[in-house]
NUTOR-824318 format. One record per residue: x, y, z of N, C-alpha, C in turn. Coordinates in steps of 0.02 Angstrom, whole numbers, plus 50000, padded with zeros to 5 digits. Last residue first. Example, Ala and Ser with C-alpha at 12.3 -4.5 7.8 and 13.67 -1.06 7.14 Angstrom:
506424988850354506844994750357506455000250394;506604971650390506154977550390506604983550390;
//
This chain:
410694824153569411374823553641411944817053624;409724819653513410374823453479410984823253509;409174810753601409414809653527409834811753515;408464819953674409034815153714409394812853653;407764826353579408044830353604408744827153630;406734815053579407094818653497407704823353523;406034815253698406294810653666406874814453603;405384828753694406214829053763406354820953731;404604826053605404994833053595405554831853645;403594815853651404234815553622404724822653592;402984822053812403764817453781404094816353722;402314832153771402714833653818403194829953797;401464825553651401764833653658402264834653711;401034817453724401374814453657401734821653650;400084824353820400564819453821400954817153771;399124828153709399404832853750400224830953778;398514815753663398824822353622399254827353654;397864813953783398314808653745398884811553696;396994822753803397334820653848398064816853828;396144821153671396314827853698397144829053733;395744809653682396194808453649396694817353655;394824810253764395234806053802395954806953765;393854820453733394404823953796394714820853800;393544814453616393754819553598394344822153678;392664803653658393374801853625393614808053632;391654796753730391994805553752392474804153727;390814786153753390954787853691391304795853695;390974780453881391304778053851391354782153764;390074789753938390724789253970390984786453912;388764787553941389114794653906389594791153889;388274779454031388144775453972388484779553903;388604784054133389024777054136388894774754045;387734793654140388334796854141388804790254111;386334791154048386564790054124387304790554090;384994800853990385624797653975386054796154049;384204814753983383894806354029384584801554015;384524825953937384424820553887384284814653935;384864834354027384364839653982384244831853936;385544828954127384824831854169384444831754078;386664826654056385974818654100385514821954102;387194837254035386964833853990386514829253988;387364842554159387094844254127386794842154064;388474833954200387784833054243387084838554192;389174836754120389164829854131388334829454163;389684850254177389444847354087389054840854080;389994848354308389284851054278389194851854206;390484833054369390534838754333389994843454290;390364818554382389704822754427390134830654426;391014812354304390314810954303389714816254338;392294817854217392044815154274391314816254281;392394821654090392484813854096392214813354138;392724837054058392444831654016392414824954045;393664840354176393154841854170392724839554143;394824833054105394684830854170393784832054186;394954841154016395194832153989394564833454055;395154854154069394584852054004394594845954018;396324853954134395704855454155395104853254123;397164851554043396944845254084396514846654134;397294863653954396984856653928396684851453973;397474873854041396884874254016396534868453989;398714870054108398174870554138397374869254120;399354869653962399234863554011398764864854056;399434884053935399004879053899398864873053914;400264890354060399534892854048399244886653997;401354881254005401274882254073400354882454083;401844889253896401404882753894401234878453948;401814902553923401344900953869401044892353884;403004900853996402234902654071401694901254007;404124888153993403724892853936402954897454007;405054879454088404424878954069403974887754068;405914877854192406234882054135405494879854095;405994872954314406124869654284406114872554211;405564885854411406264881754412406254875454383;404454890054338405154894554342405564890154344;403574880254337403734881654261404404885554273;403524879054492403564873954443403984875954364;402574892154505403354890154550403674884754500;401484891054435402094895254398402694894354440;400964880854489401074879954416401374883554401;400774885954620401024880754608401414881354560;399554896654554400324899054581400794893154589;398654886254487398984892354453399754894654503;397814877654553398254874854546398934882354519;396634886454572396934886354631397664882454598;396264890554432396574896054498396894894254553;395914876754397396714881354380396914886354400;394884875154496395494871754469396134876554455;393934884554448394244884754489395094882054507;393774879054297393984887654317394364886254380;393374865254317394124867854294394354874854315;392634858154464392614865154434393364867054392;392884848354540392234846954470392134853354454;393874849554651393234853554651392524854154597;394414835054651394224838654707393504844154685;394634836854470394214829454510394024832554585;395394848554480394654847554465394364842954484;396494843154549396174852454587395454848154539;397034834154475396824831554534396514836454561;397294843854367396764835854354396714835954443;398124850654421397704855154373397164849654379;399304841854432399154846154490398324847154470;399504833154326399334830154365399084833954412;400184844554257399634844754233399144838154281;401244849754327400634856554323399914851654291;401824834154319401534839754383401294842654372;402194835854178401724828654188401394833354270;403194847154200402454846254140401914841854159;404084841654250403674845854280403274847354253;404444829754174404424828154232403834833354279;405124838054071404494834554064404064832154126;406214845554153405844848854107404924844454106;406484838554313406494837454251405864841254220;405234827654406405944831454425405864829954330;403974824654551404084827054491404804829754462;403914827254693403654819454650404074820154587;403624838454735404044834354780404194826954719;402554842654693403194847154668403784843454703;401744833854738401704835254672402344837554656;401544837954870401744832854836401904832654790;401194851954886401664849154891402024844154876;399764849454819400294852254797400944851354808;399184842054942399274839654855399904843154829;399474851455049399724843655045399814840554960;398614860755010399094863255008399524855455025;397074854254989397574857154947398304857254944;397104851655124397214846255099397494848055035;396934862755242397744859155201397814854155155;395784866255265395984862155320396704859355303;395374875255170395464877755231396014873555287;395114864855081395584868855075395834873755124;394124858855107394544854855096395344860155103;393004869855131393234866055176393914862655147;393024873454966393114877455023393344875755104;392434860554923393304863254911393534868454949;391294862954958391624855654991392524858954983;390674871454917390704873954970391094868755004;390794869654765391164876554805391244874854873;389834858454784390644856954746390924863954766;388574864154812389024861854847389624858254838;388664873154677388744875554752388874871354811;388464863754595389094868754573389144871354651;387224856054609388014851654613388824855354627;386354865954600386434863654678387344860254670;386594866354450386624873054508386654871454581;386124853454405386644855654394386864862554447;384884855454486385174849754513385904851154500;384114866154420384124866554468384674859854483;383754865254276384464868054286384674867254376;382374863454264382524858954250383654860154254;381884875254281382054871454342382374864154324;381974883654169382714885154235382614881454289;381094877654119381964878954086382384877954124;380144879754171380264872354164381024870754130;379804894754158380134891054234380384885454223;379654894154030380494895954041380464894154098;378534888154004379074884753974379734886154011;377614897654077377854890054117378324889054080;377714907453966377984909454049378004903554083;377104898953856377874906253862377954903553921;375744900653920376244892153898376954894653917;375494912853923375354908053983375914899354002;375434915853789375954917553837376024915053905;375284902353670374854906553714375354909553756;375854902653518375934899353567375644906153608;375884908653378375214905653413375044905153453;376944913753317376814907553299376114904153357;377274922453401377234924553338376674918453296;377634915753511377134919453510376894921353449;378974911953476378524907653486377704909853504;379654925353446379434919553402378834913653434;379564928153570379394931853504379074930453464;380454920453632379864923253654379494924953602;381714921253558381304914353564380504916653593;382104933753585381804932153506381514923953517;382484932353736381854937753680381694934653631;383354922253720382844921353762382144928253722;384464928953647384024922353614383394920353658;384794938653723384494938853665384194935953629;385394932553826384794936953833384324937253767;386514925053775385934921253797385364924353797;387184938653752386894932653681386524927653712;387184941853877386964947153819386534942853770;387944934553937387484933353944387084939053894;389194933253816388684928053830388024928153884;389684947053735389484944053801389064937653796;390014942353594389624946153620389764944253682;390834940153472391194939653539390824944453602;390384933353375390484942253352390874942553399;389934920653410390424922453330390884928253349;388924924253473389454921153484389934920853464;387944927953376388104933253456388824929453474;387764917753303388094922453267388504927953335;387164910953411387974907853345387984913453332;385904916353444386524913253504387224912553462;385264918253314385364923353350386084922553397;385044905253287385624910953228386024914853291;384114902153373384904898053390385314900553333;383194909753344383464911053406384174908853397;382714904253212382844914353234383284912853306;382374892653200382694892853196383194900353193;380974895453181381314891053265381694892453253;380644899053045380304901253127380974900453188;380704887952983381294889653001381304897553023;380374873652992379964878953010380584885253034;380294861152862380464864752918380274871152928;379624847052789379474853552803379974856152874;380024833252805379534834252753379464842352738;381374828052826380764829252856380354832752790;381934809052808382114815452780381414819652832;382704796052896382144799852890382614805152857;383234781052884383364787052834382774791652813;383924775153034383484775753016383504782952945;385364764353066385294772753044384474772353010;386044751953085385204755053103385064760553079;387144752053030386654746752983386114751352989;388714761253012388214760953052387624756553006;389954763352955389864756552965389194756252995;389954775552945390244772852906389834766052915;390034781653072389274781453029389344779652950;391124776753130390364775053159389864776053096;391824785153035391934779453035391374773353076;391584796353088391604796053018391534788053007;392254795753220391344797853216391194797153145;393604793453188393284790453232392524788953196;393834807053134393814800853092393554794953125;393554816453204393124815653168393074808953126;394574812253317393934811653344393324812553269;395614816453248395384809653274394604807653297;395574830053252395504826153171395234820553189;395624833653387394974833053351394714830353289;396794829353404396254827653454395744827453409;397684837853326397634831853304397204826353324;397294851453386396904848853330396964842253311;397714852353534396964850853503396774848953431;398884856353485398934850153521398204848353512;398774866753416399154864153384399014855853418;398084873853512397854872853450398254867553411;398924878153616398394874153639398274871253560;399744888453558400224881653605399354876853612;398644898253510399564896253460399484887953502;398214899253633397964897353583398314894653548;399254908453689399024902153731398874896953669;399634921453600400084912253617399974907453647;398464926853629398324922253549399064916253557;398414930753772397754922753754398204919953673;399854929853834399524932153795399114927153776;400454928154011400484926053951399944930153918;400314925854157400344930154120400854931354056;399544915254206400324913354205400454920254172;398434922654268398754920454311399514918254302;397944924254120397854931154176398414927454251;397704912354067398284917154038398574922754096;396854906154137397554902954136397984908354115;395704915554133395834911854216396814908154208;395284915154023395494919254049395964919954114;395214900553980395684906053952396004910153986;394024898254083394724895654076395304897054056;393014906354021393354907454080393844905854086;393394911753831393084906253906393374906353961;393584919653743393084922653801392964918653853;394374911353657394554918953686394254920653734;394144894753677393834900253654394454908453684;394974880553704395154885153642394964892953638;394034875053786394804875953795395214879953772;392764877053760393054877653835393754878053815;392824870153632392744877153628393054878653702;392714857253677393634859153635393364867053625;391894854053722392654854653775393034856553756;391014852753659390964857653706391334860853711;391164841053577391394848053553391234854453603;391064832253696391884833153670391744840053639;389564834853720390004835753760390804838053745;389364826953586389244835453624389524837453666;389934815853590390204822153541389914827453566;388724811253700389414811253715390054816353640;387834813953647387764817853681388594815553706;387904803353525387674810253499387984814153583;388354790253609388594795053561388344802453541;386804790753680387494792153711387924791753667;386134788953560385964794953586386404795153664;386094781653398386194781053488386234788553535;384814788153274385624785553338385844783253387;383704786153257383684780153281384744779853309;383224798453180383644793753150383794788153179;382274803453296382124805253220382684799153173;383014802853406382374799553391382124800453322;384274809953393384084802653398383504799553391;383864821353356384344818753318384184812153319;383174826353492382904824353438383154820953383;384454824753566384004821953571383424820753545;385174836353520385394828653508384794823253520;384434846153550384514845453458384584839453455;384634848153663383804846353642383894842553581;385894849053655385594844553710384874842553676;386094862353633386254857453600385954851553614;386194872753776385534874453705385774867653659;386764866653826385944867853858385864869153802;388134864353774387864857953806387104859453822;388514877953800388394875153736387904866553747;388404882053910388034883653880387734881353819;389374872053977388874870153987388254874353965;390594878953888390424872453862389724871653897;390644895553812390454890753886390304884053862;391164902153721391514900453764391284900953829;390514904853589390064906253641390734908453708;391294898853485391084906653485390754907253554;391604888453544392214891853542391924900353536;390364881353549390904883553616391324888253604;390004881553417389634886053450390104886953519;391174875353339390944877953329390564882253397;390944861553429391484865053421391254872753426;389494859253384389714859153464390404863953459;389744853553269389164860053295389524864153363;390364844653263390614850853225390444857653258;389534834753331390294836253364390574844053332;388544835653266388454836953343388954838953375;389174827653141388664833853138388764838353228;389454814553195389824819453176389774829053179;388164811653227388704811853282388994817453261;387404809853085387264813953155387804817953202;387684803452994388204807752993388044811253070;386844797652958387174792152980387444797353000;385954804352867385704805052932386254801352985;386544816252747386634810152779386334810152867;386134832652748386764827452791386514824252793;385234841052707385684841652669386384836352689;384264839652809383964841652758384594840652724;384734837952926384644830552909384404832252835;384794851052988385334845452972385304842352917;383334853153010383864857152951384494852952925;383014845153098382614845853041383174846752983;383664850653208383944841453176383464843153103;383014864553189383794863953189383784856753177;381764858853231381804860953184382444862453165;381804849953383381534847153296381864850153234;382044861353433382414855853459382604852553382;381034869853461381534871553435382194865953410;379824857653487379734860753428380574863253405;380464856053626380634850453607380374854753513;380984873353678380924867453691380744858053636;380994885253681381054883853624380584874753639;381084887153844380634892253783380344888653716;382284881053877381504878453903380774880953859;383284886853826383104881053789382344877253817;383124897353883383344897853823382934890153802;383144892454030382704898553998382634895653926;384564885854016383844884254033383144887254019;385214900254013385304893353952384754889953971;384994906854128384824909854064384644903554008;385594895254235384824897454220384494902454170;386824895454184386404892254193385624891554190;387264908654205387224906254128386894900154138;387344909654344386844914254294386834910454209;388094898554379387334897554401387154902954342;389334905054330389004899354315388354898154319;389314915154396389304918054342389054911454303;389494911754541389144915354521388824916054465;390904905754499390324902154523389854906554527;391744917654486391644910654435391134906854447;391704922154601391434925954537391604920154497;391364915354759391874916454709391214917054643;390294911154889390454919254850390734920354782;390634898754897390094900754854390064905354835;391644902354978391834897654934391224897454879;391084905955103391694911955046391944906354979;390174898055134390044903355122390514909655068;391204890355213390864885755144390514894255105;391714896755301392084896655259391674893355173;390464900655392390794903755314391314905155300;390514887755429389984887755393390094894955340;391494886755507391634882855460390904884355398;390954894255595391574895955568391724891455519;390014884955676389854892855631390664895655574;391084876355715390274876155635390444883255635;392584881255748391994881055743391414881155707;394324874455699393534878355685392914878255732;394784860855740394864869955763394714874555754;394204850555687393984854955739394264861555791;394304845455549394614851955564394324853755613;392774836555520393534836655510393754845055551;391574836755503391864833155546392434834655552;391604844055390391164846355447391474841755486;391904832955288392044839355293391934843155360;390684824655310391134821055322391854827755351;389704832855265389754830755331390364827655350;390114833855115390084839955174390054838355231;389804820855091390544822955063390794827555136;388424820855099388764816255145389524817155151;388144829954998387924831855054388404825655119;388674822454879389024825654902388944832054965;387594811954874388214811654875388594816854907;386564822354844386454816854913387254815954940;386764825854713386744829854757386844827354852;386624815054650387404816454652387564820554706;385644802654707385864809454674386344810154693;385864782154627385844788954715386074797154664;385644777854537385244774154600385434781454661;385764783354418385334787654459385014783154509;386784775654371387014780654393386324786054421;386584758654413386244765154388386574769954413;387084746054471387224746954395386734752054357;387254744254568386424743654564386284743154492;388574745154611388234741254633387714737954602;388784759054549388854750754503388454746554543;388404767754621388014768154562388154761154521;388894768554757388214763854734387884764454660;390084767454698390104763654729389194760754708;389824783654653390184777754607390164771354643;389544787754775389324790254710389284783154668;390694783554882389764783154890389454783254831;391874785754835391714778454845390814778754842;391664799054806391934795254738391764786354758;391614804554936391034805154898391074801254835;392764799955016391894797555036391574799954968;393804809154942393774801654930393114799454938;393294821354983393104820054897393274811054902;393634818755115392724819855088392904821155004;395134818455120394484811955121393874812955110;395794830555108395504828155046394884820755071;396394831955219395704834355203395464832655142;397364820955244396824819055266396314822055263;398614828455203398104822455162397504820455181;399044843655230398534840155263398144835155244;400114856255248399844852855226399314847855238;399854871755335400144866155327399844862855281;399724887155241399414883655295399964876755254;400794900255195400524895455182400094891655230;400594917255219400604911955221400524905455226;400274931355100400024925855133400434919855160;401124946755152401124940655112400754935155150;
//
């Protein structure tokens, strides 16, 4: 049996250095691209590296090493740079012709809304939000220039309907990662998540209903012609998604038929073959952020700072609800540290089932807290790879997202109203 390492508040300080440096100089200057995120959290690692000298570098170097190894992170970067592919292929033409289609039969005011459905929709069949976020991304961004939306709304509902497939899907890591650890069944996860997500999402449509309700600027382009050519690949990705294909299968596949197609259609193969490097390099910053966010939590965790959180947590917390508000304060503070939910809830997971035993907490809804305040959390923070993925593929600064992410805040909000008033109604009867 493993045993525990001590606790240790003081390894967590390189996620503190990096939240003051990041965020510090990004108001200062009032740009979230006065400093890379990447920079940021190179100074995180040193700070890391300093710490725990009962290591040696080399020894500390693979520990950062077994922290990049993990099969969740692996599997990220690959869908990464497939989805880049994907959408580097198609690129600003595929982009056009899907907002084309929209706008052919929707109100143009309706955009947001539109983006948010979509989004759902394709996460849940896909179940990757930063897949869904690469191939969508283009769409929003033509959305906007064609109708004059705001285009941090559009990419901020993208994001929310990301989050609610991430949370919900059968095939999303997270799923897998919460059920497989509290060992529970995905369709009672779902059952317990769904019920709390949907009043999230009614809100969030009436919200976005209500923007384009009241919206003046809405420019009332119709298009004249679509080419519905372009529109072979991104069937291809929804429907592959739908069916419960593998996702890199269904990325694969949309990468062929985008080839295909765009050849079909004229495009020189010379063009082809730069588009997709310009895919997958334009993925490069999100892929540096995921590896050294592994390799910082890897240190942090070596040195006890994990195992200090936790403790606390289970020290803090008392009472049915009491330990609810913990798995799910645990699950939020593991992602803000690693900007990885998968990870997150692996590492928060054994905690979370000590917790649910001796306070009599369901392992069903045990497993669906993980999954929600992984999502909430994952959705918001700035230098999370949905987040960062969305800046890279739309020029949008994270500060200017932030405020329109109704869907994870109310996600969060929903969730909470779920824990207390059920033990409210309960003290009642007593």
């Amino acid at each position: 049996m493993e045993t525990q390492r001590k606790g240790n508040w003081w390894a967590l300080l390189p996620i503190a250095v990096f939240l003051v440096v990041y965020i510090g100089v990004s108001l200062i200057f009032n740009d979230f691209y006065a400093m890379s995120v990447v920079v940021a959290f190179l100074v995180a690692i040193l700070v890391a590296c300093f710490q725990n000298r009962a290591l040696k570098f080399d020894d500390k170097l693979s520990v950062m090493a077994k922290g990049v190894a993990d099969k969740n992170i692996i599997t990220m970067i690959l869908i990464f740079l497939a989805a880049g592919v994907f959408a580097g292929i198609l690129g600003r033409e595929g982009a056009k012709a899907v907002a084309d289609l929209f706008l052919s039969f929707i109100p143009a005011k309706f955009s947001a809304l539109v983006i948010f459905l979509v989004a759902c929709f394709v996460s849940t069949a896909m179940g990757t939000s930063c897949g869904t976020i690469s191939v969508i991304a283009p769409i929003a961004v033509a959305l906007s220039q064609v109708t004059g939306i705001s285009l941090p709304i559009l990419v901020g509902s993208l994001i929310g309907g990301a989050m609610f497939g991430d949370n919900l899907s059968f095939i999303s890591d997270t799923t897998i990662a919460a059920t497989s650890t509290q060992g529970c069944q995905m369709k009672d996860k779902f059952k317990e998540n769904f019920f709390i997500a949907l009043p999230a999402a009614i809100l969030t449509i009436v919200i976005l209903t209500i923007i384009a309700l009241t919206s003046t600027s809405t420019s009332n382009y119709a298009p004249d012609s679509i080419n519905l050519w372009l529109l072979i690949p991104y069937v291809l990705v929804l429907v592959g998604g739908v069916v419960g294909i593998n996702v890199f299968i269904v990325l694969l596949s949309g990468i062929v038929a985008a080839i295909i197609v765009k050849l079909s259609l004229g495009a020189e193969l010379l063009v082809v073959i730069q588009s997709m490097g310009g895919g997958a390099s334009g993925m490069f910053e999100v892929i540096m952020v995921t590896i050294l966010v592994s390799m910082l939590s890897a240190l942090m965790r070596e040195f006890g700072g994990f195992d200090a959180l936790l403790a606390g947590i289970k020290k803090t917390f008392k009472g049915k609800v009491g330990g609810q508000l913990g798995i799910s304060l645990l699950v939020s503070a593991m992602d803000v540290a690693t900007a990885n939910n998968t990870v997150a809830i692996v590492m928060a997971a054994p905690i979370a089932k000590t917790i649910s035993e001796e306070y009599g907490i369901t392992n069903t809804k045990t497993a669906s807290l993980l999954d929600i305040f992984g999502s909430v959390v994952q959705g918001i923070i700035p230098y999370g790879a949905q987040m960062v993925t969305a800046v890279s593929l739309t020029l949008v600064s994270a500060g200017e997202i932030i405020p329109f992410l109704f869907y994870p805040y109310l996600l969060g909000l929903s969730a909470i109203v779920f824990m207390v008033v059920p033990a409210l109604f309960k003290k009642k009867e007593k």
